[in-house]
Structure formats: structure tokens, C-alpha cells
C-alpha positions in Angstrom: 104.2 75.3 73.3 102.1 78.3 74.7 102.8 79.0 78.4 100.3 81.1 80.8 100.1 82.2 84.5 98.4 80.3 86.7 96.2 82.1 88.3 97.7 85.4 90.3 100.9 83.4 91.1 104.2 84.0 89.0 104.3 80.6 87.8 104.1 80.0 84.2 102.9 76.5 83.1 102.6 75.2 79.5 98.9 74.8 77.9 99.1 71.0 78.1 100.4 69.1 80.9 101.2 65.2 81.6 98.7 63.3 83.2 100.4 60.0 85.7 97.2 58.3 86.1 97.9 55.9 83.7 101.3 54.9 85.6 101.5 51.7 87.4 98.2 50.3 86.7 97.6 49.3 90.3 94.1 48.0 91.7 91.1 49.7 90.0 93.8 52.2 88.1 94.4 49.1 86.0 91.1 50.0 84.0 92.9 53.8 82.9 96.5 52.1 82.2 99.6 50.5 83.0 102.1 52.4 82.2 105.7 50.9 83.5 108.6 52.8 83.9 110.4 52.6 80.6 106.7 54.2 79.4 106.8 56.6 81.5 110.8 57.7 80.6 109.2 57.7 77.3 106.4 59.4 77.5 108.3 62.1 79.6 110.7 62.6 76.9 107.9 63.0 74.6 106.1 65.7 76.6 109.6 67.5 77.2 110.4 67.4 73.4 107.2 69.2 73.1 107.8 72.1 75.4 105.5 70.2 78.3 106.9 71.8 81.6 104.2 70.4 84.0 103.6 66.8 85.2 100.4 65.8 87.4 100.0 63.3 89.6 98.4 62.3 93.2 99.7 59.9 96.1 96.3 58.1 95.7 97.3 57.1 91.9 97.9 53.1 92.3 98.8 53.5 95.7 101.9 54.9 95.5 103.5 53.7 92.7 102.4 56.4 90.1 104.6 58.8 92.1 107.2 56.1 92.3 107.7 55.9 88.6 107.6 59.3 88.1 110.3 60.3 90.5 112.4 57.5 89.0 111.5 58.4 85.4 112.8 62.2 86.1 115.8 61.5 87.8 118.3 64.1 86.7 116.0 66.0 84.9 113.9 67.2 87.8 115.0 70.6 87.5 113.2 70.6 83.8 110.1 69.9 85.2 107.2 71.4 87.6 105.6 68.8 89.7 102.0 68.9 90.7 100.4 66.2 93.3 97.3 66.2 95.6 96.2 65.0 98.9 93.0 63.5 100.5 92.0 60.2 99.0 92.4 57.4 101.5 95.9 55.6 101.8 95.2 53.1 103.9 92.4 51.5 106.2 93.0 53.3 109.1 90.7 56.0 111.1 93.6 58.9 109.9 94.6 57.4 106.5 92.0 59.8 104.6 91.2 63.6 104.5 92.5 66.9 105.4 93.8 66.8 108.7 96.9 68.0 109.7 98.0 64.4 110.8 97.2 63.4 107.0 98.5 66.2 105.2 101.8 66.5 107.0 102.6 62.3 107.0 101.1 62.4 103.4 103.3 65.1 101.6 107.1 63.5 103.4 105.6 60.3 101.8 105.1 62.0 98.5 108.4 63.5 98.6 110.0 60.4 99.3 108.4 58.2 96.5 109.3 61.4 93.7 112.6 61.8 95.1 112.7 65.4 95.5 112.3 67.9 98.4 109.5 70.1 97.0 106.3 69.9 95.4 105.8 72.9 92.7 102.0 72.9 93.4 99.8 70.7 96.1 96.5 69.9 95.4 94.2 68.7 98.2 92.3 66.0 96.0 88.6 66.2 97.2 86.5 68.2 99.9 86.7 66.6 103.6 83.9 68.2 105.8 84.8 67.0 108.7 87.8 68.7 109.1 88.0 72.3 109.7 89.0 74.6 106.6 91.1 76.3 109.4 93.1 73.5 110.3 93.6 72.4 106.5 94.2 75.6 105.5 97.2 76.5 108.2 99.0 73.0 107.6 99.0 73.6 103.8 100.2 77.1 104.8 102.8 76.0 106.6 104.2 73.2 104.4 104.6 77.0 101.7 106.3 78.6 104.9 108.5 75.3 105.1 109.7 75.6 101.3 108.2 71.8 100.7 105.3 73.1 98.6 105.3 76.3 96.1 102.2 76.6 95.2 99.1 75.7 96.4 95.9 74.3 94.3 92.2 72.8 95.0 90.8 70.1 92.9 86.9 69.0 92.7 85.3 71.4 95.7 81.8 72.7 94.9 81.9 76.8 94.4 80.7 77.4 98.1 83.4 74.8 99.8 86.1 76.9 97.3 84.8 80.1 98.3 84.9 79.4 102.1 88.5 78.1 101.8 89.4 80.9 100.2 88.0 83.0 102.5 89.7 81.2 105.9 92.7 81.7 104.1 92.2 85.7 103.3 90.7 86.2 106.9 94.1 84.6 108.6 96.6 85.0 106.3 97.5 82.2 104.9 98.1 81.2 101.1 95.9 80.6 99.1 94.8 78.3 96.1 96.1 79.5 93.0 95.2 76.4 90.6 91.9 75.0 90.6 91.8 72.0 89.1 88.5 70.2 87.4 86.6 68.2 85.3 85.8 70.2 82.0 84.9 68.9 78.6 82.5 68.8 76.0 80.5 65.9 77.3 79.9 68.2 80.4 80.4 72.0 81.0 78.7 71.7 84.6 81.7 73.7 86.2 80.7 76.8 84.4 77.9 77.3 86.8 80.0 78.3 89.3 84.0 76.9 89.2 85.1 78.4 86.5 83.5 82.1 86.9 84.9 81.9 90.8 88.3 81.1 89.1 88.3 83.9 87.3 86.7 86.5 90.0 89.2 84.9 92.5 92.3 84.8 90.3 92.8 81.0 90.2 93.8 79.2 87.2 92.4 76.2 85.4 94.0 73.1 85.3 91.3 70.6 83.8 91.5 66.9 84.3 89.8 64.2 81.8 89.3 67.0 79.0 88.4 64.1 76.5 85.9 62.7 79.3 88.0 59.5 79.6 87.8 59.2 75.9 84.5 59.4 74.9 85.4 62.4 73.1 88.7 60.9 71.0 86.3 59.7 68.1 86.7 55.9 69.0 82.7 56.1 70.3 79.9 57.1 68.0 76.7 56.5 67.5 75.5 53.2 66.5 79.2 51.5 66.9 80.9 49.4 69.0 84.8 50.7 70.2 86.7 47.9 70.7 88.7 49.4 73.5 88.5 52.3 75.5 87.6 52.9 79.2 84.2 52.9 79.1 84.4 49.2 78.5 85.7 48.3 81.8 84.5 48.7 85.4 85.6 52.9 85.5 82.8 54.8 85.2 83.9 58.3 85.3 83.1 60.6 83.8 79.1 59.4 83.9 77.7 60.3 80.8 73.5 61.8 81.5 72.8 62.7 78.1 73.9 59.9 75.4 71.8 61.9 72.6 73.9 64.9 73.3 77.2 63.6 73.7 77.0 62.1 70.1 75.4 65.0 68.7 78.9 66.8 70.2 80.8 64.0 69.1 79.8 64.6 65.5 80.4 68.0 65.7 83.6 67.9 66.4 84.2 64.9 64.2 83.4 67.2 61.4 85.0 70.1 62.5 88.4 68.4 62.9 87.7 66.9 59.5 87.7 70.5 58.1 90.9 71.0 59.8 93.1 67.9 59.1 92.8 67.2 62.8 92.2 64.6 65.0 88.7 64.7 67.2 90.7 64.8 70.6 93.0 67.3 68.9 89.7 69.7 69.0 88.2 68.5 71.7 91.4 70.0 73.3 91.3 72.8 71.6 88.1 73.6 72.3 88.8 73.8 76.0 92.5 75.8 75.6 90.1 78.6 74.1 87.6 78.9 76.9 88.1 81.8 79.5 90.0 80.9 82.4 92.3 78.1 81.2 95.3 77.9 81.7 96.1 74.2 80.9 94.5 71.2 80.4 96.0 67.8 81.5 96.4 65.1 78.9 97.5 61.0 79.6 97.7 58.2 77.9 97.6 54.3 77.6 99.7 54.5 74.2 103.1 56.6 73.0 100.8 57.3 69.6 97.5 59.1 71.8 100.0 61.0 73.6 102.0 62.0 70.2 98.5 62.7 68.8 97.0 64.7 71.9 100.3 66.9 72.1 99.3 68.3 69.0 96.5 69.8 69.6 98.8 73.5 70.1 98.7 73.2 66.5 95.1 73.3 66.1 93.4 76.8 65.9 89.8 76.9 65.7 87.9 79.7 64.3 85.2 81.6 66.3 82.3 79.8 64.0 83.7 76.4 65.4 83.7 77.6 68.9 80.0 78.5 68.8 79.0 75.0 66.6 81.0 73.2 69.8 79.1 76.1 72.0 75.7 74.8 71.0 76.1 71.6 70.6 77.2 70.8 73.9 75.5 73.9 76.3 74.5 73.0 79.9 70.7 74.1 80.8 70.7 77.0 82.4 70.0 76.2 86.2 68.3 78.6 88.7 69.2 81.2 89.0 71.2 81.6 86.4 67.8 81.1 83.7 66.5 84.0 85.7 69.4 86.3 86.0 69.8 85.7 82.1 66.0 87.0 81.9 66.4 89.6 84.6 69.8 91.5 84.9 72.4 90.5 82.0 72.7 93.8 81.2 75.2 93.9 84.4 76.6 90.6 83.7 80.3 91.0 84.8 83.5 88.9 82.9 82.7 85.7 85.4 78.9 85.6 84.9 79.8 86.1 80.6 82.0 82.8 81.2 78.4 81.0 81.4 76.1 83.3 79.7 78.0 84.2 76.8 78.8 80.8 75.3 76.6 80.4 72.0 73.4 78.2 73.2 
């Protein structure tokens, strides 16, 4: 297992990391997985056995209960193990039960705490953007909770670049700490966040975690054209992530159908792969409804693919270019820094 620094922090996290969404199988989380606690013992010995020394999950995940399970499932082991959960989904019907307050943050992480068992959180993502609070009082309470030793690290998860960069700027202008993980959806059914999130990650200094890298398994080979899966979770009522361009996806999907053909892989293997060699990774989160998807998506540390099949997956799958970025690619790449090359110098 490879191991890199997330972002400017001294952390060091391995490449792949356990996804919890699949734990519990409450309400609509029923559609990803239900994962009991046996599993997830299992699974957890899998993912150490492989070197896996991050676990993510969020107090939203089945209401509770994902973070339940895990803190049972690591008992006694906790100290083999970084811990990674977020705040900001709704918790309960009332006026306070959802956002970034400091009333919701501060009741939000002691429950956390208290359903994994432990006093600290490695790293604390909040979940989703809440405009209604100001960044200045989200920004001081997660500072504080750093200052209190419950949290060690603190990360962002699905803001658009301007909300990031303001945070980050509130944070620099009083002080506080600052986001070191930035955690998104990335894959090769949709590259949107290299627009703007992942070229601010790397001009910022925040590392990538990336969340459904097999797009909710479109991408693990079960789907092609002109079949029927018979399971997956596109077959249910989840609809994330939504797929714009069908024609495209399944031109990607046989692409890197034939790629991992050529390399005794497993499609997800490369889609993985693909995404551990893009700039500003630093590791990608993988979960599962079965022990043999998790044994098989573990392995893709063992898959190296050459520069040839990074531009075929480059091509297959590129974004349009959006304005501006068509008309700084006709008007000033010659000035193009690291961050703008993380969109421009994909193969298209």
C-alpha cells in the first residue's frame, strides 16, 4: 500500500480508503448496502490486511448507525486506524438539526464521538455548503473543536470552487485552520471537478479524497451497452451519480474494459487506477455491498497503467471545455501554471 500527504498537513493516508456507506442499510442507504456488523469486522480486517489506514464515514450515513458499527467493529484496534466523518446533512426534523451552525456542529461531533467510541476524529468534513450560515461562524467552531483536541484535521466535501475559496479565505484572514482534505466526486463518467476543485486543491495545498470513483458502479464493468445488469445501484431508487451522457459513458466503459483486458485486470481495478494517477490525489475511497468487490477493488495498487492508457481513458472521457477555460486554452496557455495543466493537459 502506497501512502501520501494529504494536502500541507503531516498526515499520511494510504491511496485507498474504506468507504461506511454501505453500513447499516438504513432508510434510503438501503439502495447502497446493508452491511451488518460482522461485515463490517470483516471488511475492516480486509482493508487492514491490505495496508488500508483510513476509514470514511458521516453521521448522516443511515442515521447513525453507520458510525455505530464502525465504532463497534474497531474496538481495540482504534489506534490502527484514522477516522474521517463529516457534518451538515440533516439529523432530525427540527429548525437546528441541519447545517453549519455552531449549535449543529458542536451537538453533532459529541454525537459522533459517542456512536464511534472514541474521543477524536482524525479528520472532520463538513458534508455540504450551508449558505445561510456565516463561513465565520463555521469556520471558528470547526477551529475550535482542533484547539479542543476532538478533531485533527480538518476537510471540505462537495463546495463549488468559489464557496472553498471563501472558506479558505475566512480561515487565513482570522487565523483559524484550515481545510486540508477536500473531498469529491471524481471518476471517469464525470471529470466536472477539474474545472475548478481539483486545480484549487492543488494551488491551495488540499488533498484529494474522492468519493464514488466507480460512479456508484457504472464503471465496475457490470453495465454496457446493449445489456441488462442484474443488480447494481442504478437499479433502485439512488440516482447518484446522474449519468448526462450515456453515449460517452459506454464509449469509457469500453475503454477501460479493454484496457484492463490487456492488463489481467478488473475494469474497477482501472477505473481506480486511473484516478490514483491524476494530479492531486491523494486517495480515493472505495465500499462495498460484497467481501469479493472489496477484495477485488483493493487491488487496484497492483495495477500500473502506462502513459498510452492514461490518454486512451483521457480522451475517451474529457469534459467540454467550459468558458473560460475554451478561451484561456485559445488565448494564454502559454502561461498555464501546474493547477490550470490539471485541466488543460489531460489528452482530449
Amino acid at each position: 500500500m502506497e501512502f501520501r500527504r494529504l494536502g500541507r498537513s503531516g498526515l499520511r493516508v494510504s491511496v485507498l480508503a474504506m468507504g461506511t456507506m454501505t453500513f447499516g442499510g438504513g432508510d434510503v442507504f438501503g439502495n447502497v448496502g446493508q452491511t451488518d456488523l460482522a461485515g463490517a469486522r470483516r471488511q475492516i480486517d480486509m482493508c487492514l490486511d491490505a495496508g488500508v489506514n483510513l476509514v470514511d464515514t458521516a453521521n448522516m450515513y443511515s442515521a447513525g448507525v453507520a458510525e455505530e458499527i464502525l465504532g463497534q467493529a474497531i474496538a481495540g484496534r482504534r489506534d490502527q486506524l484514522l477516522i474521517s466523518s463529516k457534518v451538515r446533512m440533516p439529523m432530525g426534523s427540527g429548525p437546528n438539526d441541519e447545517g453549519l451552525s455552531r449549535h449543529h456542529i458542536l451537538g453533532q461531533i459529541e454525537a459522533s464521538l459517542r456512536r464511534l467510541n472514541t474521543d477524536h476524529l482524525d479528520i472532520y468534513h463538513v458534508h455540504e455548503w450551508d449558505g445561510l450560515t456565516p463561513l465565520e461562524e463555521t469556520m471558528e467552531t470547526l477551529d475550535s473543536l482542533v484547539r479542543s483536541g476532538k478533531v485533527r484535521y480538518l476537510g471540505v466535501s462537495n463546495y463549488s470552487g468559489w464557496q472553498l475559496m471563501k472558506a479558505l479565505c475566512v480561515a487565513d484572514a482570522h487565523g483559524y485552520e484550515r481545510f486540508v482534505s477536500n473531498q469529491i466526486y471524481y471518476s471517469l463518467e464525470s471529470r466536472d471537478a477539474e474545472y475548478e476543485l481539483v486545480p484549487l486543491s492543488l494551488d491551495q495545498g488540499l488533498g484529494i479524497m474522492v468519493w464514488s470513483p466507480l460512479a456508484g458502479g457504472l464503471l465496475s464493468g457490470k453495465y454496457r451497452r446493449g445489456r441488462q445488469a442484474g443488480e447494481g445501484r442504478h437499479l433502485t431508487e439512488w440516482s447518484e451519480p446522474p449519468v448526462r451522457d450515456e453515449d460517452r459513458l459506454y464509449d469509457t466503459i469500453e475503454t477501460v474494459v479493454d484496457i484492463a483486458s490487456a492488463h489481467g485486470a478488473s475494469p474497477a481495478q482501472v477505473s481506480l487506477a486511473y484516478l490514483l494517477a491524476k494530479p492531486g490525489v491523494t486517495s480515493v475511497i472505495v465500499g462495498a455491498r460484497k467481501d469479493e468487490q472489496l477484495a477485488d477493488n483493493l487491488g487496484a495498487v497492483n495495477v500500473h497503467l502506462s502513459g498510452e492508457d492514461i490518454d486512451r481513458l483521457d480522451k475517451v472521457s474529457a469534459p467540454d471545455l467550459i468558458y473560460p477555460h475554451w478561451h484561456q486554452a485559445n488565448a494564454v496557455s502559454s502561461r498555464f501554471s501546474e493547477p490550470d495543466l490539471a485541466l488543460h493537459r489531460p489528452a482530449r
